[in-house]
N, C-alpha and C positions, 0 to 999 in steps of 0.2 A: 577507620571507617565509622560512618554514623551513617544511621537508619532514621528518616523522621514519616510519621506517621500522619497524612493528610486523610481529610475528612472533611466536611461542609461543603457549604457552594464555592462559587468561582471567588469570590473576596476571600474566605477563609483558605484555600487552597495557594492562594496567592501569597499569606503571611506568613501561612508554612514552609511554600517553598522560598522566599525572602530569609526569613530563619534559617533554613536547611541551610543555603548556599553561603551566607555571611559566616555561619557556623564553620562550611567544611572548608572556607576559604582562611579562618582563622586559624583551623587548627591544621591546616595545611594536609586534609584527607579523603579519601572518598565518600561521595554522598549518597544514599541511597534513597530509595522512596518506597515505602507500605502503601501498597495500594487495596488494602482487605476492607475497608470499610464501603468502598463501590460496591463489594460483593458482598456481604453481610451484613452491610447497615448498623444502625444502632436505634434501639426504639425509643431513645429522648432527643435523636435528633431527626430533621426530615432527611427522607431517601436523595441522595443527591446521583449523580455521575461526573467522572473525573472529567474536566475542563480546561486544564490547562495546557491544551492541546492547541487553544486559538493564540497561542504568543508562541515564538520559536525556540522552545527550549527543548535540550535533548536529558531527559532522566533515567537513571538507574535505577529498574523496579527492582525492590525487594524477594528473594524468592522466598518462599517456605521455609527453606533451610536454613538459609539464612535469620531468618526472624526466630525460628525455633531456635536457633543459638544461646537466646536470651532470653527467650520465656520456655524451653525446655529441655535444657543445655544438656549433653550427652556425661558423661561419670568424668571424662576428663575435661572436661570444658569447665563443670564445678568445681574439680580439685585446683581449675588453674583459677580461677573466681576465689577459691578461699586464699592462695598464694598471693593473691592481690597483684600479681604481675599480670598489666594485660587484661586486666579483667572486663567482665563486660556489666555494664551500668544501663539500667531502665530508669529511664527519668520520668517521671511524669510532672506537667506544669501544677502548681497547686494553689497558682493565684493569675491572675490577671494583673496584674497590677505588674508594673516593670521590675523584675528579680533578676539582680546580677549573679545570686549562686551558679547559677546556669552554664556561666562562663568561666565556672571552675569545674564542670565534667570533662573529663578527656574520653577521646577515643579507643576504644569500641563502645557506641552508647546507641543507647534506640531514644528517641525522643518522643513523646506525645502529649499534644496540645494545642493551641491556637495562636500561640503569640505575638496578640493583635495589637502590639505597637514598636511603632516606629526605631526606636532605641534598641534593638535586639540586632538591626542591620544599619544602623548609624553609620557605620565606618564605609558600607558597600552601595550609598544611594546610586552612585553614578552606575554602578554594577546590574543592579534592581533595575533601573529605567530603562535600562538597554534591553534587559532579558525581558522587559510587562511590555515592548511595541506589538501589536497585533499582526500577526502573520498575514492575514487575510483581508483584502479591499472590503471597503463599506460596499453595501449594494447602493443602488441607484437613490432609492429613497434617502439612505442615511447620508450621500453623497451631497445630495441638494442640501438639507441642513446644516452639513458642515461646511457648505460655502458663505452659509448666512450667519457663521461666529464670528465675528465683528469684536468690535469695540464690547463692554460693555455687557458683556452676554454673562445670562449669570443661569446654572443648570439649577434644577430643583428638584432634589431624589423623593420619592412621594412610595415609600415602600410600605405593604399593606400584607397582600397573602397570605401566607403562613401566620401572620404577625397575628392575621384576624379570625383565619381557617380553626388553627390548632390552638386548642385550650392551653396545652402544654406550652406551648412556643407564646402564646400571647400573654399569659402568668409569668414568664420569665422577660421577655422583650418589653411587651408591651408596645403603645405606638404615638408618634407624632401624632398630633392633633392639628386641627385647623388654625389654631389659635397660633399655635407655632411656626407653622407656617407663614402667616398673613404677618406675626409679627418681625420674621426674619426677611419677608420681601418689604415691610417699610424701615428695616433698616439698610437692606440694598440700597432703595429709594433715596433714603437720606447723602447715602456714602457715595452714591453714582450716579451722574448725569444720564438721564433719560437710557434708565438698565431695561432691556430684554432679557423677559422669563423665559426658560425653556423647561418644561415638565416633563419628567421621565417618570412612568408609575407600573408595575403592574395591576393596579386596578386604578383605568384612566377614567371609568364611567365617576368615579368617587371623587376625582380633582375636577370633572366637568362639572359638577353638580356642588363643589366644597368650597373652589379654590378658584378656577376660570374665572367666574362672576364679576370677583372683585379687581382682578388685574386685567392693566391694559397692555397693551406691546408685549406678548405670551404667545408661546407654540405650544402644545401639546405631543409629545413625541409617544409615538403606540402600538407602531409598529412590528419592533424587534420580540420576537418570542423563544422561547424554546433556544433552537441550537442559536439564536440571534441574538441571543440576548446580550451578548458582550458588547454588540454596537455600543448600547447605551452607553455602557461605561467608555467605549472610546468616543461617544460625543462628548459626553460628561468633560473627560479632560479639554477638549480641544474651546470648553467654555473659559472664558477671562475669572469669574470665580464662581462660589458653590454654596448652596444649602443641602444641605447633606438629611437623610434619615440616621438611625441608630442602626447601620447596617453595614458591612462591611465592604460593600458593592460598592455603594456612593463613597464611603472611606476614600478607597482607591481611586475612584471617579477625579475625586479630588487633587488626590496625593500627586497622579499621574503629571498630571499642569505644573509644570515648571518651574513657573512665573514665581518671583517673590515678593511681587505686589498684590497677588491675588489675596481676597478677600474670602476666609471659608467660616459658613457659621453651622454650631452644630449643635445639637442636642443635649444638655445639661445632665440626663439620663442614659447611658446607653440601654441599661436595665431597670426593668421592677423589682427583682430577687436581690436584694443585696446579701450577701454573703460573704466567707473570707475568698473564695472561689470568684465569684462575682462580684466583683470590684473593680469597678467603671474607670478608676482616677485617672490613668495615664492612658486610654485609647484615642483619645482625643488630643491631636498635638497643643503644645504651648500657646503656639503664633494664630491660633484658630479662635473663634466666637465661639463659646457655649450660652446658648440661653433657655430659660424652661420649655419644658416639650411637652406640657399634660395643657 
């Protein structure tokens, strides 16, 4: 049995449970899911609510008792911990950066972290893409749009809120700049015959006023909110390729698309804070464009 502990938005909750599954499929065991940080939060990250309720997966929440197993194991539960048979293991992730120790925990373990890349579920893509299809139909609006992904059609994640809201969150993220931007759509330009922009933003007034201007053949996409907000991400995929933000959302946006011609460019930075914790090198696939984001 392993327990993994999700947390963040719909991106982040998505690499956990990618993790969780390739994990419980490897070591051939039950998986569970912590779901305490919906209810208690955490005051260095924003308040989220669980989400991964818009793709058809069925999970096993953690109960109390269970989690207390591990963080406050009863007089025999310890003596079997010091016996090392059986024992139970709390992992916590302690870099970003891709760490194979990981896959020398056995079960019983509770796991907590983010790990946000790809190589943790290498062996389970085909497993991953089945599980991330969206249960629920576009509405009407997101309907019409994704009849107009064509050729050619390249999505533009323009992610800002929190990034710009919260001191906290904008000292550690920080943000794509304009500059980034414009110069990742004249590399589209160069690599694609006559590309359509498609801009996904939660602040669309700031890509009307930044980014519109200078491109031609662009949609503005700005409608999806709140519990809608996953459209975006599944327009996002059904795009031929992607400029991504330093966000986990557009990550997946990307990842989702199939294709292995597509073209995805991304961010040089995921972070401002570099630390041993935060350490950007492997979030961003191989096969992908990195270029400066300030």
């Amino acid at each position: 049995m392993i327990i993994i502990k999700l947390q963040g938005g719909l991106g982040n909750q998505m690499f956990q449970y990618a993790f969780g599954l390739s994990r419980s499929k490897e070591l051939d065991c039950p998986l569970y899911f912590d779901l305490s940080f919906f209810e208690r939060g955490n005051p260095n990250l924003t308040s989220r609510n669980y989400e991964l309720n818009v793709f058809p997966v069925s999970i096993n929440i953690a109960s109390d008792k269970l989690i207390n197993r591990f963080f406050h194991p009863t007089l025999i539960r310890r003596l079997i911990n010091k016996s090392g048979i059986n024992r139970n293991t709390v992992y916590r992730e302690n870099t970003l950066r891709f760490n194979k120790e990981v896959f020398e925990i056995k079960p019983p373990a509770y796991f907590e972290g983010f790990w946000q890349n790809e190589q943790y579920f290498a062996n389970w893509t085909n497993l991953i893409r089945e599980a991330f299809i969206f249960r629920y139909p576009l509405n009407i609006e997101s309907q019409r749009i994704a009849a107009t992904l064509k050729e050619n059609t390249v999505s533009i994640h323009v992610r800002r809120g929190d990034y710009i809201s919260s001191k906290a969150t904008n000292e550690l993220h920080g943000v794509c700049t304009a500059n980034y931007y414009n110069q990742a759509i004249n590399m589209m330009r160069d690599k694609l015959p006559d590309p359509h922009f498609y801009f996904f933003s939660d602040e669309p007034d700031w890509v009307k006023k930044h980014l519109l201007p200078t491109v031609d053949n662009c949609t503005l996409v700005c409608r999806n909110k709140d519990a809608e907000s996953w459209q975006d991400m599944a327009l996002m995929s059904k795009c031929k390729h992607h400029v991504i933000a330093n966000s986990s959302f557009s990550w997946w946006g990307a990842w989702l698309n199939p294709d292995k011609e597509k073209i995805v460019i991304a961010p040089q930075n995921w972070f401002n804070k570099k630390t041993d914790y935060f350490d950007d090198g492997d979030i961003v696939p191989k096969s992908w464009i990195q270029i400066p984001n300030d």
